[in-house]
C-alpha positions in Angstrom: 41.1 179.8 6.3 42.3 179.7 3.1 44.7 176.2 3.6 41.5 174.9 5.3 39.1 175.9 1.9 41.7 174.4 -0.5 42.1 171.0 1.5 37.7 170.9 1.3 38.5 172.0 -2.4 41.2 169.0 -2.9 39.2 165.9 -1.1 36.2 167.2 -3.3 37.9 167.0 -6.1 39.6 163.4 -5.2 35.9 162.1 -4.5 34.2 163.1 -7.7 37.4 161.3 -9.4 36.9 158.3 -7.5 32.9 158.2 -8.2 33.8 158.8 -11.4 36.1 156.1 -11.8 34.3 153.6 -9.9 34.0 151.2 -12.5 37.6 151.1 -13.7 39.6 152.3 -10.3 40.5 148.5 -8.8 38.9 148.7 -5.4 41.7 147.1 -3.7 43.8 149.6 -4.5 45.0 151.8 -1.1 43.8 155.5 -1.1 47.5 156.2 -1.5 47.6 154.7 -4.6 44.8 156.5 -5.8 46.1 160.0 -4.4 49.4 159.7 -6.2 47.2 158.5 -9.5 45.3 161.5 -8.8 47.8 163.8 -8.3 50.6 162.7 -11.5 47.6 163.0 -13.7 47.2 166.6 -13.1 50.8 167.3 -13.1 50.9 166.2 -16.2 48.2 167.7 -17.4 49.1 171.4 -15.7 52.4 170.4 -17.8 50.9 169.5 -20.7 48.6 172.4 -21.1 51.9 174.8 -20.1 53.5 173.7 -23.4 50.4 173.9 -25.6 50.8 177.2 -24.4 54.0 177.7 -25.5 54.0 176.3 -28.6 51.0 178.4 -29.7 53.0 181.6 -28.7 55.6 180.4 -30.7 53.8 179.3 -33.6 52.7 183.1 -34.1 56.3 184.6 -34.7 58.3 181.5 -36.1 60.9 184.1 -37.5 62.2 185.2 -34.2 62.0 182.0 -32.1 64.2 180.4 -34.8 66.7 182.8 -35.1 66.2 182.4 -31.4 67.3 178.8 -31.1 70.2 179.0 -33.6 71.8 181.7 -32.3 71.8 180.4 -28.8 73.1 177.1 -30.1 75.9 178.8 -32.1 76.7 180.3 -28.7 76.9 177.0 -27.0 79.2 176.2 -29.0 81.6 178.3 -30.4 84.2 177.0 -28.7 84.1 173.3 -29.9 86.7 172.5 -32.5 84.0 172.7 -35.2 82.3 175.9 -33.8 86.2 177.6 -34.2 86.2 176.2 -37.7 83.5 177.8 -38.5 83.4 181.0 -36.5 80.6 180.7 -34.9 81.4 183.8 -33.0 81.0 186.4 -35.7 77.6 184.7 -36.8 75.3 187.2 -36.0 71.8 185.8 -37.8 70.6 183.0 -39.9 71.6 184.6 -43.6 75.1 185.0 -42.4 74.8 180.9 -40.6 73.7 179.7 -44.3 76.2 181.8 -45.9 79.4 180.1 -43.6 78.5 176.9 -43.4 77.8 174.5 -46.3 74.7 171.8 -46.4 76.0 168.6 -44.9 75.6 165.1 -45.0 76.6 162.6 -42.0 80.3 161.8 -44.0 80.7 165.9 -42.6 80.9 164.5 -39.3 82.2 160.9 -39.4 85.5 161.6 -38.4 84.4 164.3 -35.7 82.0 161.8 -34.3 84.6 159.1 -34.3 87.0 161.1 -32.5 84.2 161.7 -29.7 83.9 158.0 -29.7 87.3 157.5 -28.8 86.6 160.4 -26.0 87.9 163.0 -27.1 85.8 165.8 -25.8 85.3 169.6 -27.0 84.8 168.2 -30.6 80.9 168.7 -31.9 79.9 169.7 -28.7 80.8 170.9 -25.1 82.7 168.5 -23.5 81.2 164.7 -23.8 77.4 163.7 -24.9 75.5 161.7 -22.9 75.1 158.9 -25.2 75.8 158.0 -29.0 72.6 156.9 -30.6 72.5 154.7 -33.7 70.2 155.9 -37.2 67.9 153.1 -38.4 70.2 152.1 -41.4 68.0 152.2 -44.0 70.3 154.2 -46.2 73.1 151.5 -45.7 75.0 150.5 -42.3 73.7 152.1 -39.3 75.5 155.3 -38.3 76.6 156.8 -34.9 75.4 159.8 -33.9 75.7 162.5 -30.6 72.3 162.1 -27.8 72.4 165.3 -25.1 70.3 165.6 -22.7 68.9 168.9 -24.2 67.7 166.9 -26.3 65.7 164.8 -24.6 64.2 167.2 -23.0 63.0 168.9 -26.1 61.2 165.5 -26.4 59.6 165.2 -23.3 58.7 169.2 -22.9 57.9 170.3 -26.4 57.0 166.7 -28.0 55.5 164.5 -24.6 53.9 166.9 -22.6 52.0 168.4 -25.9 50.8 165.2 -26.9 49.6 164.5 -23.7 47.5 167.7 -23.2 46.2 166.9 -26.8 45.0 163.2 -25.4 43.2 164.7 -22.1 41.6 167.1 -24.4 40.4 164.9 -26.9 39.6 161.7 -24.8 38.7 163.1 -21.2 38.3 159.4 -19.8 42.1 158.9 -20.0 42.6 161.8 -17.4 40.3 159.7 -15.3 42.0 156.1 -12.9 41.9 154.1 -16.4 46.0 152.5 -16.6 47.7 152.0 -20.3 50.4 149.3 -21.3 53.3 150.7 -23.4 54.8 148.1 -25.1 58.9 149.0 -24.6 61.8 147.2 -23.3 65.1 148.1 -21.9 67.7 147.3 -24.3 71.2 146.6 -23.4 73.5 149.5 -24.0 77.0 148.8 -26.1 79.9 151.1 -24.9 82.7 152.4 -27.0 86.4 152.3 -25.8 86.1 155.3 -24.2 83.1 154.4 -21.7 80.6 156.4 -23.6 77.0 154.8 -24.2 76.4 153.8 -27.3 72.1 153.1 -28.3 68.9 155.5 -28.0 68.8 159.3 -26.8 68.8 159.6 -23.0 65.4 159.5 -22.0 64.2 162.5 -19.8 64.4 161.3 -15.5 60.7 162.1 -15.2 59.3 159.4 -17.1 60.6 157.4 -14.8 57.9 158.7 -11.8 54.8 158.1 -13.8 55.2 154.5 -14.5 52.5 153.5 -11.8 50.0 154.9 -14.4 50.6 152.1 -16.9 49.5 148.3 -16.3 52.9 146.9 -15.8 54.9 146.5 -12.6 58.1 148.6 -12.5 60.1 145.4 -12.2 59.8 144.1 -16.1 61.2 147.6 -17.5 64.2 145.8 -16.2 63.5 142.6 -18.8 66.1 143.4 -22.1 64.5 141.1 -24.5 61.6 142.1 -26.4 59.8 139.4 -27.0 59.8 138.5 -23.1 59.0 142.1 -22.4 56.2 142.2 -25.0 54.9 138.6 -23.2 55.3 140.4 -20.3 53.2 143.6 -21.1 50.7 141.5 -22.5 49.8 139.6 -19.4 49.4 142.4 -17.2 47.8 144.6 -19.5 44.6 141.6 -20.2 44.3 141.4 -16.7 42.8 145.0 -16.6 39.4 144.5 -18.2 39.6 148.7 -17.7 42.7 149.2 -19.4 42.7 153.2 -21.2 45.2 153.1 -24.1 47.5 151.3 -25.9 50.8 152.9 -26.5 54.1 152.5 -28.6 56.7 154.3 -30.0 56.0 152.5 -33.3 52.8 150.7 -34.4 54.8 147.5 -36.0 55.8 147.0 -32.5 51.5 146.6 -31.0 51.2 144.9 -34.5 54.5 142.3 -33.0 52.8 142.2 -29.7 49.2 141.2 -31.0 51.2 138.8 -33.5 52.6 137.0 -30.2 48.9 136.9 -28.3 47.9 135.3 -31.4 50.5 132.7 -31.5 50.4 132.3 -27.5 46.7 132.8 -26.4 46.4 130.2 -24.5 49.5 130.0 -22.9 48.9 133.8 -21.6 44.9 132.9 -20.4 46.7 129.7 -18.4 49.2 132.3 -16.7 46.3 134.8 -16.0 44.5 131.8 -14.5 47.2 130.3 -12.2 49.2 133.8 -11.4 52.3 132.6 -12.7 55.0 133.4 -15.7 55.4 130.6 -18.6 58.3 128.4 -17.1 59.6 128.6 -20.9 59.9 132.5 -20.8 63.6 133.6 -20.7 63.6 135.6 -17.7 66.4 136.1 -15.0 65.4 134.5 -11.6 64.7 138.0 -9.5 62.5 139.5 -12.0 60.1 136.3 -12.2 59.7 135.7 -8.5 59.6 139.5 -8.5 56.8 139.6 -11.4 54.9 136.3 -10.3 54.2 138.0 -6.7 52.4 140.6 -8.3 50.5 138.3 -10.7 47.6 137.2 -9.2 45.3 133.8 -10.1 42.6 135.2 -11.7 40.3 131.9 -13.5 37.4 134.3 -14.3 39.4 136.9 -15.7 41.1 133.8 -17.6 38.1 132.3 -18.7 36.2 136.1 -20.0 39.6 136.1 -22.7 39.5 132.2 -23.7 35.7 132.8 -25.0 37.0 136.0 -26.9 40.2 134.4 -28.5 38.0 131.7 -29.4 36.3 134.3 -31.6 38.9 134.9 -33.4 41.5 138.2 -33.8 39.6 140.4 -36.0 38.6 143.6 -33.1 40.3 141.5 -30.4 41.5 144.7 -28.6 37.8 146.2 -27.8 36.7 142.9 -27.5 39.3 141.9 -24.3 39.1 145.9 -23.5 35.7 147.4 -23.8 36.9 151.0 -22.4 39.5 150.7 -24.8 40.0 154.6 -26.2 42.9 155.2 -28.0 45.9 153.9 -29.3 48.8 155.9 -29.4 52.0 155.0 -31.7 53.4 156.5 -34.9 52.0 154.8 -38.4 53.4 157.3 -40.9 55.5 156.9 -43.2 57.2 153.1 -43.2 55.0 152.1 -40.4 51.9 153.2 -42.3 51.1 149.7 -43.3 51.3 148.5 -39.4 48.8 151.0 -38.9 46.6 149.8 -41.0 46.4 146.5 -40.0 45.9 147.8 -36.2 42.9 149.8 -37.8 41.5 147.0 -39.8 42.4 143.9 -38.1 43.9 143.8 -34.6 42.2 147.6 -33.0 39.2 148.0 -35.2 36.9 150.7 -33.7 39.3 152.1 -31.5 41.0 155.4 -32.8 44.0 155.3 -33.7 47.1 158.5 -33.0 50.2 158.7 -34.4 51.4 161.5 -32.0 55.0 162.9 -32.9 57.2 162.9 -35.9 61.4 162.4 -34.7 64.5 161.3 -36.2 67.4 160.2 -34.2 68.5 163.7 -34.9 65.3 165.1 -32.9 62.4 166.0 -32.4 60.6 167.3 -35.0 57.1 168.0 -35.0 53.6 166.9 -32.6 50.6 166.0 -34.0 47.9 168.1 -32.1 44.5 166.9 -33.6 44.4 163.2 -32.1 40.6 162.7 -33.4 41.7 163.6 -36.9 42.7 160.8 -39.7 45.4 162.5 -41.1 48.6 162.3 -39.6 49.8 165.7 -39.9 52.7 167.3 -37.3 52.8 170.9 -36.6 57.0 171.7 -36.5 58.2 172.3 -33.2 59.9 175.7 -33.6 62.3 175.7 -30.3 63.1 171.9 -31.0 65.6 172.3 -33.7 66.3 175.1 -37.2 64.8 173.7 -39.9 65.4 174.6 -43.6 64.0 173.7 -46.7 64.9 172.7 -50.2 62.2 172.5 -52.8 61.7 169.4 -54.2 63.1 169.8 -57.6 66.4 171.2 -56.1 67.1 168.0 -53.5 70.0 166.9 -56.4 72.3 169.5 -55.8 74.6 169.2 -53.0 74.5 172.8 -52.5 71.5 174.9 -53.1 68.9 177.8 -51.5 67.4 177.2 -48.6 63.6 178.2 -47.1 63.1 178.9 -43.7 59.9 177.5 -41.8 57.9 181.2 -42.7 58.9 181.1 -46.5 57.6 177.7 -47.5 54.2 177.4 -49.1 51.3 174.9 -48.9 51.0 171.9 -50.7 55.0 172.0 -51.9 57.3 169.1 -50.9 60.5 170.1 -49.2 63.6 168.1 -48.4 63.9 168.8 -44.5 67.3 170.1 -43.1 68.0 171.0 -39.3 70.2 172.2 -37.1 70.3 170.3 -33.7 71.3 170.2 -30.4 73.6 167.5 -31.0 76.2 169.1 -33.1 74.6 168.5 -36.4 74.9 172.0 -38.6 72.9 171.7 -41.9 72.0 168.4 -42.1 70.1 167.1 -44.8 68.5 164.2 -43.0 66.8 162.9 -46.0 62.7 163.2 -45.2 60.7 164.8 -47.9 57.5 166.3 -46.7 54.4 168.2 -47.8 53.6 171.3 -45.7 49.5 170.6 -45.4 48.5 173.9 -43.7 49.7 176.1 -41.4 48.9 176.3 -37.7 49.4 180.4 -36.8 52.4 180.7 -38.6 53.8 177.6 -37.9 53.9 174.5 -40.9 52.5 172.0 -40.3 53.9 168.9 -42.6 52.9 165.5 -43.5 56.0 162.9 -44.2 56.2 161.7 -47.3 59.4 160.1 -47.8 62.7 159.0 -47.4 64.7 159.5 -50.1 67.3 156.6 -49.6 64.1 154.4 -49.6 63.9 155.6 -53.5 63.7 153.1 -56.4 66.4 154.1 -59.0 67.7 151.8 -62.0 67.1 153.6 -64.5 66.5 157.7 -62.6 63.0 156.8 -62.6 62.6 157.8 -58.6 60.2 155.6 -57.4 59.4 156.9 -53.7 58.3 154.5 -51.0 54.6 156.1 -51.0 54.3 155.8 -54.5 55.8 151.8 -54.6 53.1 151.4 -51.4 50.2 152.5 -53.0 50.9 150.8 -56.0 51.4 147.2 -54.5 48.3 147.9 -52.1 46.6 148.0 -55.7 48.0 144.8 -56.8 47.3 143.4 -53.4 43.3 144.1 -53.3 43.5 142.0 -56.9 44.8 139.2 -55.6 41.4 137.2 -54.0 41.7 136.6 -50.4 45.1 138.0 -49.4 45.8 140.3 -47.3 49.3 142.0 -46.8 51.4 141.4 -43.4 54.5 143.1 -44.6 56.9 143.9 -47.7 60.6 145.1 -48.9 61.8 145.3 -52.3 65.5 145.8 -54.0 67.2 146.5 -57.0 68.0 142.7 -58.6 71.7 144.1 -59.0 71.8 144.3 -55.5 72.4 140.1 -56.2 75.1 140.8 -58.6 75.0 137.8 -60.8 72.4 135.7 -59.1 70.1 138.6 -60.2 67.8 136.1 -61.8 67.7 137.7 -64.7 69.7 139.6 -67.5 68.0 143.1 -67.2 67.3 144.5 -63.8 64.1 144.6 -62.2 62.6 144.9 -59.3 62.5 142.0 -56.8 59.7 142.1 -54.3 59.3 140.1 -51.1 55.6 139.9 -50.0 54.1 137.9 -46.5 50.6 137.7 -47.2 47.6 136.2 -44.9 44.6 134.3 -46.8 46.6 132.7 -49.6 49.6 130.3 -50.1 50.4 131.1 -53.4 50.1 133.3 -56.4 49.4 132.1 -60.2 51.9 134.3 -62.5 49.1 136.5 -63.9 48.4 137.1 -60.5 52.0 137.8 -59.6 52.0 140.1 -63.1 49.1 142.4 -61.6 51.8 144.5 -59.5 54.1 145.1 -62.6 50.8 146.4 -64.1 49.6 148.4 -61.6 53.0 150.0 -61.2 53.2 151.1 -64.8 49.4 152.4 -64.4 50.3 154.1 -61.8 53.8 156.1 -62.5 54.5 156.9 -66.0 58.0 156.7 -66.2 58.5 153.4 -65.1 55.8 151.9 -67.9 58.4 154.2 -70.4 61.1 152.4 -69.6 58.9 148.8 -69.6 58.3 149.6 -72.5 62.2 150.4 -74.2 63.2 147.5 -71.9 65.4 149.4 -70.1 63.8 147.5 -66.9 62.5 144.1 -66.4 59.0 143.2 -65.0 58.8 143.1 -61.3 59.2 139.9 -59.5 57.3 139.1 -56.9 58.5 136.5 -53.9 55.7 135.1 -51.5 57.8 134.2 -47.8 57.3 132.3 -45.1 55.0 133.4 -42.2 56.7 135.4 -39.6 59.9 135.9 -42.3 59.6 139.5 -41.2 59.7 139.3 -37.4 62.7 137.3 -37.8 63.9 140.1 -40.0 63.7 142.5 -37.6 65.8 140.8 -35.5 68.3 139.7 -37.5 68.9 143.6 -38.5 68.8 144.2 -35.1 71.3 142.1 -33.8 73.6 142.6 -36.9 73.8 146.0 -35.1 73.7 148.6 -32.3 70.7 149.8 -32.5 67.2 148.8 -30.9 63.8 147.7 -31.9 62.8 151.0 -30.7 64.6 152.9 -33.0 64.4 150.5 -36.4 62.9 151.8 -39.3 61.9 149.1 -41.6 63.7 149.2 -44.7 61.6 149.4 -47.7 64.1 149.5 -50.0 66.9 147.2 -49.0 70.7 148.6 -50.0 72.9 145.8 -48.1 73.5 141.9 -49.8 73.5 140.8 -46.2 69.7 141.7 -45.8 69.2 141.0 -49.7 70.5 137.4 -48.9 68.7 137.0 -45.6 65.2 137.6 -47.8 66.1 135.2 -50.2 66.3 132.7 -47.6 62.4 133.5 -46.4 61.3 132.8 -49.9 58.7 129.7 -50.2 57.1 130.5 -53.9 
């Protein structure tokens, strides 16, 4: 009786979904189709809300859950080379952990990590990790770190499955038959000598059986370019007049995809129209006749996006998706500008959520109020240990510590964790603001990194306080509008500095204008000495030149991105721009975009 009540209970429920759907559910989609929709959509929300759950238990006694974590890491272990070093065995809490070991920096580990590289097991960790991710780079050459897949299940459970229970609660119509497009690509992985995997964390086997929810066929995750995947993504996705959400792990990269529908419109309707893949797209053989099956002619779907590109770009995306919700990728911190330009430009009216803040080191912290402007992470207190150094102690190489329940609000700390990777007091160089608190729990806002600091003369110039600052300049310069921007140290270019004392050099793509007038060029040295004190002080000795300012070619910083990229192991995923640029091989590469 009861089997027989829930099955009445289960169609009912099916029924009301598809009613409710109607308009966006394709009808010639099979009731199988719609069944397993159905059905992943409430795993994942049962999932999602399981975590939440969690996390808010944990957030009310952050003490014990992270002397929790530590000590069962420690455990783990002890027996590595390092953990017998250090004696992790006789560590008993977190006073006697801080006390033993000393805060590090990634030199600590080079040579343990090199000699995992070469397969050497036991070293960092137990036995071998499952891959070696790559940092960003932005503090110099990128550098090789350990991916477990602990790890990456700390991201899906604590960091995927929150954010997701935070979507469905703050956009309903997403846990309804609406599809997303998540603009990735599967890179190609590098191995070292040894065999071992060499590019981003493992990601966690379950993603894997939810693909059907987004708008692209399973086949193009096999495409390793990303401009063809992007090209890819975009055709399918504009085919689905319905489509939910747009989704990324980074906002530059919808910002690079809308940049490539506005370069190839018409190319993309003409596909749409004739169901089949631009002959000049790069694509192996089995994957096009794969994809091109699937793509269907569609001429009035075709003509509906001609009349809109026609219009122009400015609110293309509610324009070609009018049940357009949400768009979900992270535009803090370096990719605050592409966020920006999704808000005002690309995706204007459609809210924008920057869901989780991580490091190749980890996860760090979710951001749990979607519908709010402020992108503000509560820390995930089972993902990793977490210390803090006050601000005005970051110089010394050893100092105090604060754990997560002895920081206060409003003061900026110099983050430091403790992974699952066989990092042990790492100073991984993010400065952030603890907001508020959410139960116990901080909850932080990133503010910086600190190799992305200005420094010629000590003056510290952080990369919020640079951005804000050439925003300034930017809104005083008549019709342009800012794509994107780096700046260096002159003596970066040793003697081709371009001058005798050493200044800033700035390289700006702007929309609007072809050129600046000098005064005009001048207005970001002014604002800059406006706006931070100490660097109008040393304008004023001389000790620094003005700051020059470089207009570049259009599209000089796509081309940028993949010239770091390919210089290196790591992937588009996992680039950080660099604000701040520290190696004459990118300094000279920018010189070379320069047109005035």
């Amino acid at each position: 009786m009861l089997s027989v009540a829930f099955l009445i209970a289960l169609l009912g429920a099916i029924v009301t979904f598809l009613v409710w759907n109607r308009r966006s559910w394709d009808p010639t989609k099979t009731l199988g189709l719609l069944l397993r929709h159905w059905f992943a959509l409430r795993v994942i929300a049962w999932h999602g809300a399981r975590q939440r759950r969690h996390l808010e238990v944990d957030s009310q006694d952050i003490h014990c859950v992270q002397e929790e974590i530590l000590l069962q890491r420690l455990q783990m272990n002890q027996d590595t080379e390092y953990g017998l070093l250090h004696q992790f065995s006789d560590i008993k809490d977190s006073e006697s952990f801080q006390r033993r070991l000393p805060l590090t920096r990634y030199e600590h580990y080079k040579e343990s990590i090199l000699k995992v590289s070469q397969g050497q097991e036991n070293i960092l960790l137990p036995g071998k990790p499952a891959t070696l991710p790559m940092t960003s780079g932005t503090a110099g050459a990128p550098a090789m770190l350990l991916g477990t897949m602990s790890s990456a299940k700390d991201f899906f459970l604590q960091g995927t499955s929150v954010v997701w229970n935070a979507i469905f609660t703050s956009c309903p119509r997403l846990y309804g038959a609406q599809k997303i497009v998540n603009f990735c690509y599967t890179p190609v992985r590098d191995k070292t000598e040894a065999a071992l995997p060499i590019g981003p964390a493992p990601t966690f086997p379950t993603a894997a059986y939810i693909r059907h929810l987004y708008s692209t066929p399973d086949v193009a995750y096999e495409i390793t370019s990303i401009q063809e995947a992007l090209y890819v993504h975009l055709l399918f996705a504009l085919r689905d007049r319905d489509l939910g959400a747009l989704e990324a792990s980074s906002a530059w990269i919808i910002c690079e995809a809308f940049t490539l529908l506005q370069d190839q419109w018409k190319t993309i309707a003409e596909d749409i129209c004739i169901g089949h893949i631009n002959a000049e797209l790069t694509l192996p053989d089995s994957i096009r006749q794969k994809l091109e099956v699937l793509l269907k002619p569609d001429a009035q779907r075709a003509w509906e996006l001609r009349v809109e590109f026609e219009k122009g770009f400015q609110g293309i995306a509610k324009r070609v998706w009018p049940h357009l919700h949400m768009v979900i990728a992270v535009d803090s911190g370096a990719s605050d500008l592409y966020g920006s330009i999704l808000k005002e430009m690309y995706c204007h009216g459609t809210q924008v959520y920057s869901p989780l803040y991580g490091t190749p080191e980890g996860l760090i912290g979710v951001n749990i109020w979607p519908e709010k402007s402020e992108r503000h992470y509560v820390l995930c207190p089972r993902s990793m240990f977490c210390e803090f150094i006050p601000l005005g102690l970051c110089e010394e190489a050893q100092t105090h510590t604060l754990a997560m329940h002895e920081v206060k609000e409003n003061e900026l700390y110099e983050l430091v964790v403790t992974n699952h990777a066989g990092l042990y007091r790492y100073r991984i160089g993010d400065v952030v603001r603890v907001a508020r608190f959410h139960n116990q729990c901080p909850v932080v806002e990133f503010m910086f990194r600190q190799s992305q600091t200005l420094n010629i003369r000590g003056e510290g110039i952080t990369e919020d306080s640079f951005y804000r600052s050439l925003r300034r300049a930017v809104n005083l310069w008549p019709g342009a509008g800012l794509v994107d921007y780096c700046t260096m140290d002159s003596r970066i270019l040793g003697p081709f500095s371009g001058g005798s004392d050493p200044h800033y050099d700035v390289f700006v793509e702007l929309k609007g204008v072809r050129n600046l007038s000098e005064d005009q060029r001048y207005k970001l040295d002014q604002c800059l000495q406006e706006d931070i004190p100490v660097y109008r002080a040393l304008r004023i000795k001389g000790s620094i030149g003005h700051t020059r300012v470089h207009l570049v070619q259009a599209g000089a910083f796509t081309r940028f991105r993949r010239f770091i990229v390919s210089g290196s192991r790591i992937t588009y995923e996992q680039l950080q721009m660099p604000r701040v640029l520290r190696r004459k091989e990118l300094a000279d590469f920018m010189q070379r975009q320069i047109i005035s």
